[in-house]
C-alpha positions in Angstrom: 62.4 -6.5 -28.5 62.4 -6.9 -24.8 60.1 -8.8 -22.1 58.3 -5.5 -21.9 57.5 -5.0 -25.5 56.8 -8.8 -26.7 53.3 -10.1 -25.8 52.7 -13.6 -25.2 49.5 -16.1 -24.5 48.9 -18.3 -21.5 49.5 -21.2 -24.0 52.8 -19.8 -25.1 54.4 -19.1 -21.8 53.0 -22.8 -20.4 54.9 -24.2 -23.7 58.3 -23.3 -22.4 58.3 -26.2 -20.5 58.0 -29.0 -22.7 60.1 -26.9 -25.2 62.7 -26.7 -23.1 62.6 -30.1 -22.7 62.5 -31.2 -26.1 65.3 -28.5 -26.4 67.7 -29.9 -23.4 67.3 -34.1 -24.9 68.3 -33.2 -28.4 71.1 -31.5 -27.0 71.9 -34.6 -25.3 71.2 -36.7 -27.8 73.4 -35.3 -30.2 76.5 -35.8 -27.4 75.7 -39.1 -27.6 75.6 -39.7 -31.8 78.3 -36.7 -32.3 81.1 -38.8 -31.5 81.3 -40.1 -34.7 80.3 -37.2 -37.4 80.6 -37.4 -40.7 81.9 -34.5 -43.5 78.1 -33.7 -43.5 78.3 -32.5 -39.9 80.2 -30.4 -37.6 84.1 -30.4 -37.5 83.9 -30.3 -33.6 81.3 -32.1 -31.1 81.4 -28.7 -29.4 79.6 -27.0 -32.9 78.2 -30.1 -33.2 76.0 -29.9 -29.9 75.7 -26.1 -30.2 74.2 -26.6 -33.6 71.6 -29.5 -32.5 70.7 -26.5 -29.4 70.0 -23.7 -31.6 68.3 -26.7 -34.6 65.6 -27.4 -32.3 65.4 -24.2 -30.8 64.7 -22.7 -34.1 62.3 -25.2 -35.0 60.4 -25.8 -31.5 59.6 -22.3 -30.7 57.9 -19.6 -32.6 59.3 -16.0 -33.7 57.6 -13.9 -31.1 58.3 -17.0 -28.2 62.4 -16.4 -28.9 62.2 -12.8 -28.6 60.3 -13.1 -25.7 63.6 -15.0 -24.1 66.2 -13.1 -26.1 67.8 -9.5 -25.4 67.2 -7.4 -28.0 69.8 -5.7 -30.7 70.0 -2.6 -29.0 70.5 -4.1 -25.6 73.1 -6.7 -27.4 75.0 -3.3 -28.7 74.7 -1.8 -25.1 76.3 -5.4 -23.5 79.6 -5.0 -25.8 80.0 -1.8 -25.5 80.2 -1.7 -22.0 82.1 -4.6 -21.9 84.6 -3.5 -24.3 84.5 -0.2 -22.1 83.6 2.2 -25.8 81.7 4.6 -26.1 78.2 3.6 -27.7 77.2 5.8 -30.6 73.8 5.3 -32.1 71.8 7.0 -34.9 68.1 7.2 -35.0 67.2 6.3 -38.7 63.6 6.9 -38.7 60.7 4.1 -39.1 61.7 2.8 -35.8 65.0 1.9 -37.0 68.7 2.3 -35.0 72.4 2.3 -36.3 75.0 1.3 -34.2 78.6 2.2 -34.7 81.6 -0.2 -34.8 84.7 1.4 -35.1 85.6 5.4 -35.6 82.1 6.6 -37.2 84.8 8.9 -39.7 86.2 5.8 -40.7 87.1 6.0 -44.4 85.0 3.3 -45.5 82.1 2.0 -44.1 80.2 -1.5 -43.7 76.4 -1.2 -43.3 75.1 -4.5 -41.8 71.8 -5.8 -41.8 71.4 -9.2 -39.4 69.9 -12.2 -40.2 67.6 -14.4 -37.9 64.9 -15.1 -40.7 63.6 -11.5 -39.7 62.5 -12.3 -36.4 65.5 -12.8 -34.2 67.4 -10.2 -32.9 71.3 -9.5 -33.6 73.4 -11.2 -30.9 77.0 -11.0 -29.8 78.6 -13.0 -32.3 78.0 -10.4 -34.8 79.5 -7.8 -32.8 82.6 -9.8 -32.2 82.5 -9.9 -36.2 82.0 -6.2 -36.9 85.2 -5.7 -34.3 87.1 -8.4 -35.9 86.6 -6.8 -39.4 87.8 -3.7 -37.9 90.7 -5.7 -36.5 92.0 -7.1 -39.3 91.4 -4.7 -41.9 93.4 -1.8 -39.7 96.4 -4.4 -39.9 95.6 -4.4 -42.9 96.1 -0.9 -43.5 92.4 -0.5 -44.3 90.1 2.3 -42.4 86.4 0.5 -41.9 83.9 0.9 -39.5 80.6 -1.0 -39.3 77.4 0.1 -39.2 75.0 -2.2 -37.9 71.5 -1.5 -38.6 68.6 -2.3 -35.5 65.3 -3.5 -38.1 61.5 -3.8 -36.4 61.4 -7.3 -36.0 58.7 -10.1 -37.7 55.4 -10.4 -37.1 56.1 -6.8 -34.9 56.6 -5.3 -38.5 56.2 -6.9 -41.9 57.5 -6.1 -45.6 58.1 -3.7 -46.7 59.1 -1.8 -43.2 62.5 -3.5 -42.8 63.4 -2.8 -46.4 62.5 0.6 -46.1 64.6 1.0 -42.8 67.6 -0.6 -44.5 67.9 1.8 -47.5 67.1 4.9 -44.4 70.7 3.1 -43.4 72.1 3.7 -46.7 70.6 6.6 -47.2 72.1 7.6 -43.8 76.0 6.7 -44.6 75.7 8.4 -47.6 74.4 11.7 -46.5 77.5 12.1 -44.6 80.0 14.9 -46.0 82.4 13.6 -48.6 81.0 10.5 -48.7 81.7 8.6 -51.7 79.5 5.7 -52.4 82.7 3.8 -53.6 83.9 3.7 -49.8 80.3 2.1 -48.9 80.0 -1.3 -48.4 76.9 -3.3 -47.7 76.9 -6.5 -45.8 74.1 -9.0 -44.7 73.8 -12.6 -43.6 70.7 -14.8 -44.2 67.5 -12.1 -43.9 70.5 -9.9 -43.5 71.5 -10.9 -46.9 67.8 -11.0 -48.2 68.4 -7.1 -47.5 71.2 -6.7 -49.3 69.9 -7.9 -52.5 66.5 -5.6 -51.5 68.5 -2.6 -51.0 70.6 -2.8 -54.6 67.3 -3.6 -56.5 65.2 -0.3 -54.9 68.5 1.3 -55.9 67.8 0.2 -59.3 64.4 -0.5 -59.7 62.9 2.0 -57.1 60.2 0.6 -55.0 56.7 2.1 -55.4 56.5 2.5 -50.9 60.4 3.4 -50.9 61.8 7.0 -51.6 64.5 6.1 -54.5 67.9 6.5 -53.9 69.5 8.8 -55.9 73.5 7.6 -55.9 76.2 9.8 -57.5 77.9 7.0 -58.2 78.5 3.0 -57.4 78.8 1.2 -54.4 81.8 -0.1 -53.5 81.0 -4.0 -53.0 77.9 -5.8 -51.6 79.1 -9.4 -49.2 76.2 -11.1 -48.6 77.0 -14.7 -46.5 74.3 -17.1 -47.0 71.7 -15.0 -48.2 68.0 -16.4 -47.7 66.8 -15.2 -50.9 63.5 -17.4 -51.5 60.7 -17.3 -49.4 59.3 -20.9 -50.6 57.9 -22.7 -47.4 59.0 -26.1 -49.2 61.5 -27.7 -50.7 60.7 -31.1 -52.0 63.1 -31.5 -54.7 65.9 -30.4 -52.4 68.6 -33.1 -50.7 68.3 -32.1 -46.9 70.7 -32.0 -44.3 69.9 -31.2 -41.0 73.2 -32.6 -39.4 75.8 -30.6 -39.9 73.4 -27.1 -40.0 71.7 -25.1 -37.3 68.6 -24.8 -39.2 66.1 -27.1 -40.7 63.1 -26.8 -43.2 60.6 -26.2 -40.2 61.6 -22.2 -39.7 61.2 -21.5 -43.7 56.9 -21.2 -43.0 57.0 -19.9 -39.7 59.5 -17.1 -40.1 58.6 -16.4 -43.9 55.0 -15.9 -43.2 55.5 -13.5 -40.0 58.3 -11.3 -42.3 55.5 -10.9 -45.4 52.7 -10.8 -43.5 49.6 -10.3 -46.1 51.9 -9.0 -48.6 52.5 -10.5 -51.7 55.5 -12.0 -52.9 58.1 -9.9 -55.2 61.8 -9.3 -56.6 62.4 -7.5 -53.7 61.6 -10.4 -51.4 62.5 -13.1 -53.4 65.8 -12.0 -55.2 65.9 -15.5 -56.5 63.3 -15.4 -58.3 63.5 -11.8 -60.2 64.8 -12.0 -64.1 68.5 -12.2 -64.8 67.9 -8.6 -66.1 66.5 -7.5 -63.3 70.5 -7.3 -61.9 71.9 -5.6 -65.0 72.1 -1.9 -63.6 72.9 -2.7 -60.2 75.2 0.2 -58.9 77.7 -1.8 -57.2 80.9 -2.6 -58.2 81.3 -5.8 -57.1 79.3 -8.5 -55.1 80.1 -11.3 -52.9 78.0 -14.6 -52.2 79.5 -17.2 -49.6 77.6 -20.6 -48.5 78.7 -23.0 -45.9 79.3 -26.7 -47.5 76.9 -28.1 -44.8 73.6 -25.7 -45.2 70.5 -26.4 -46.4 69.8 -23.1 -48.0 73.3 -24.4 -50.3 71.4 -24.9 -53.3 69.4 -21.6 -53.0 72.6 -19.8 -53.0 74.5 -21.7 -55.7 71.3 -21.2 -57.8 71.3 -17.2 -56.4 74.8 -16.6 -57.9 74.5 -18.6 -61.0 71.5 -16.1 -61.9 72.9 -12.9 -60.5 76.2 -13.8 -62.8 74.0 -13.7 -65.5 72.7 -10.5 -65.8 75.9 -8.9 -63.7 78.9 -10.7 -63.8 81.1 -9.4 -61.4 79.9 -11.9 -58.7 81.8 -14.4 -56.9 80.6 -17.6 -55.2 82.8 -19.0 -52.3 81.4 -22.3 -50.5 83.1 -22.8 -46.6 84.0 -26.3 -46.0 82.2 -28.3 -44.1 80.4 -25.0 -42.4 76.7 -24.3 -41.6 74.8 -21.3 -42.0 76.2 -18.2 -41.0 79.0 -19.6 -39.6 81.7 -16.5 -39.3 79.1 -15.3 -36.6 76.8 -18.4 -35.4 80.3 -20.1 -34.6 81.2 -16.8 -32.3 77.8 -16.7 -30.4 78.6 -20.2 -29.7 81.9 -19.5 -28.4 84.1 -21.1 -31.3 86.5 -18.4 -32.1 88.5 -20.3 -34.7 88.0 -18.4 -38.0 85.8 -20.2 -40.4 86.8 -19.4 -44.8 83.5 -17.9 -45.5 84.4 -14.9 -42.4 88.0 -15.0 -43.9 87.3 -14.4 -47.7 84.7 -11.7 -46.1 87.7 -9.6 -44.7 90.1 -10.3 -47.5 87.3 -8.9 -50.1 86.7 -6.4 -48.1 90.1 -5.6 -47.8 91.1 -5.8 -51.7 88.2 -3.2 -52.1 88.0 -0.7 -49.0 90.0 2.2 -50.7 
């Protein structure tokens, strides 16, 4: 989305103002208390300021209000490529949707990546400083992998099922290459992100009735999905909160959960969490990744996510990052903290122990 494209009223432009203020004193405010943090909170007052920032950010301004302020995913690719002086290379997927390459495009195995932001917030840099850190460190690792990063019709621009059916166009993309064998593809998602990862595999098994099906010649080779926001409940009362040491709170789940589904009902395909533990059983993927920071509130969601998915296909593994909010491998590089968090590590070292 741009300026251009995102409409807002008179009453949601004159809010800036006292959002930005509200925005400004809990930044302050959280100088002030971060000083002494607890194990439920930040490791550094830098983090620990940026969280409280993007926290009431998040929570003070609607959907279509931060992508009126925010540059869009295609202009995001078009920043770090020129920047990192590359060559841009984008596919158009049909439905509105864009790929963007990271890495040689005839890499031997490739990453599709689907961004989170609840649905309605664009991709910034920090996840292409992931995609070229995972390109990094799996070359030195003697690994060929390039990422593609798929460019989804934002929420309330678009609703369900649209950005499902432009994620499996991705897939459907990669794997229409020549010699492609779905055992060098790879799919990856964070948050929303992650919510499409989990849609993707269960139209590949359970093909949905507005979806073309997928017709695979064989499995997947590995699905990563880092905190994935899997459960579009609106509230959690039964849930121990903590809003410290995260950069999200309870207040986005209604907001950006109603714009995403729009007047559509609820279904397996939204709400993985909720789908039987059979509906996992023919999932053609050979293996499947869940991480969770040790400071998110979405923790229980995703502990509860795995326990299931283990159920009815075991070859899942849960890995929790100490003391690290949501999305932290790429929240933490937007914010400017490059040091590597476990959940981006154990990303790149599965990646690595699978990528043929």
């Amino acid at each position: 989305m741009s300026l251009s494209s995102v409409k807002l009223t008179l009453q949601q432009k004159l809010d800036f103002l006292p959002a930005v203020v509200s925005i400004v004193l809990a930044g302050f405010y959280s100088l002030l208390t971060g000083i002494w943090r607890t194990e439920r909170e930040a490791k550094t007052l830098f983090l620990h300021f940026g969280y409280a920032i993007f926290r009431k950010a998040t929570a003070r301004l609607s959907p279509t209000q931060m992508q009126y302020i925010l540059p869009s995913s295609d202009k995001i690719y078009e920043r770090y490529t020129k920047k990192n002086r590359i060559q841009a290379q984008s596919v158009e997927l049909g439905y509105g949707a864009l790929g963007h390459w990271v890495g040689d495009r005839n890499a031997t195995n490739v990453v599709i990546w689907f961004h989170g932001g609840g649905f309605g917030l664009p991709a910034n840099m920090g996840y292409f400083k992931f995609y070229s850190h995972i390109v990094r460190d799996l070359e030195r690792a003697g690994k060929s992998v390039a990422v593609f990063s798929l460019t989804y019709t934002l929420a309330p621009q678009a609703t369900y099922p649209t950005q499902l059916k432009q994620a499996v166009a991705a897939l459907r993309y990669i794997l229409s290459q020549p010699d492609r064998d779905p055992a060098t593809v790879f799919l990856g998602g964070d948050s929303a992100g992650g919510n499409l990862v989990g849609g993707v595999l269960s139209h590949a098994a359970h093909p949905h009735p507005q979806i073309e099906a997928l017709n695979l010649s064989g499995n997947l080779g590995g699905a990563a999905m880092i905190a994935p926001w899997t459960l579009m409940d609106t509230d959690f009362p039964d849930m121990e909160i903590y809003h410290g040491g995260d950069l999200i709170t309870q207040a986005v789940a209604q907001p950006w959960a109603s714009a995403y589904l729009g007047n559509a009902p609820r279904d397996n395909y939204t709400d993985l969490s909720n789908a039987p533990t059979d509906w996992y059983v023919n999932f053609p993927v050979n293996q499947v990744l869940i991480t969770g920071g040790g400071n998110e509130i979405m923790l229980p969601i995703i502990q509860d996510l795995a326990e299931k998915f283990k159920k009815g296909f075991p070859n899942v593994e849960l890995m929790v990052g100490h003391r690290e909010c949501h999305v932290a491998p790429i929240y933490n590089l937007e914010l400017g903290d490059s040091t590597e968090t476990e959940q981006g590590k154990k990303v790149k070292s599965w990646l690595s122990e699978l990528a043929v």
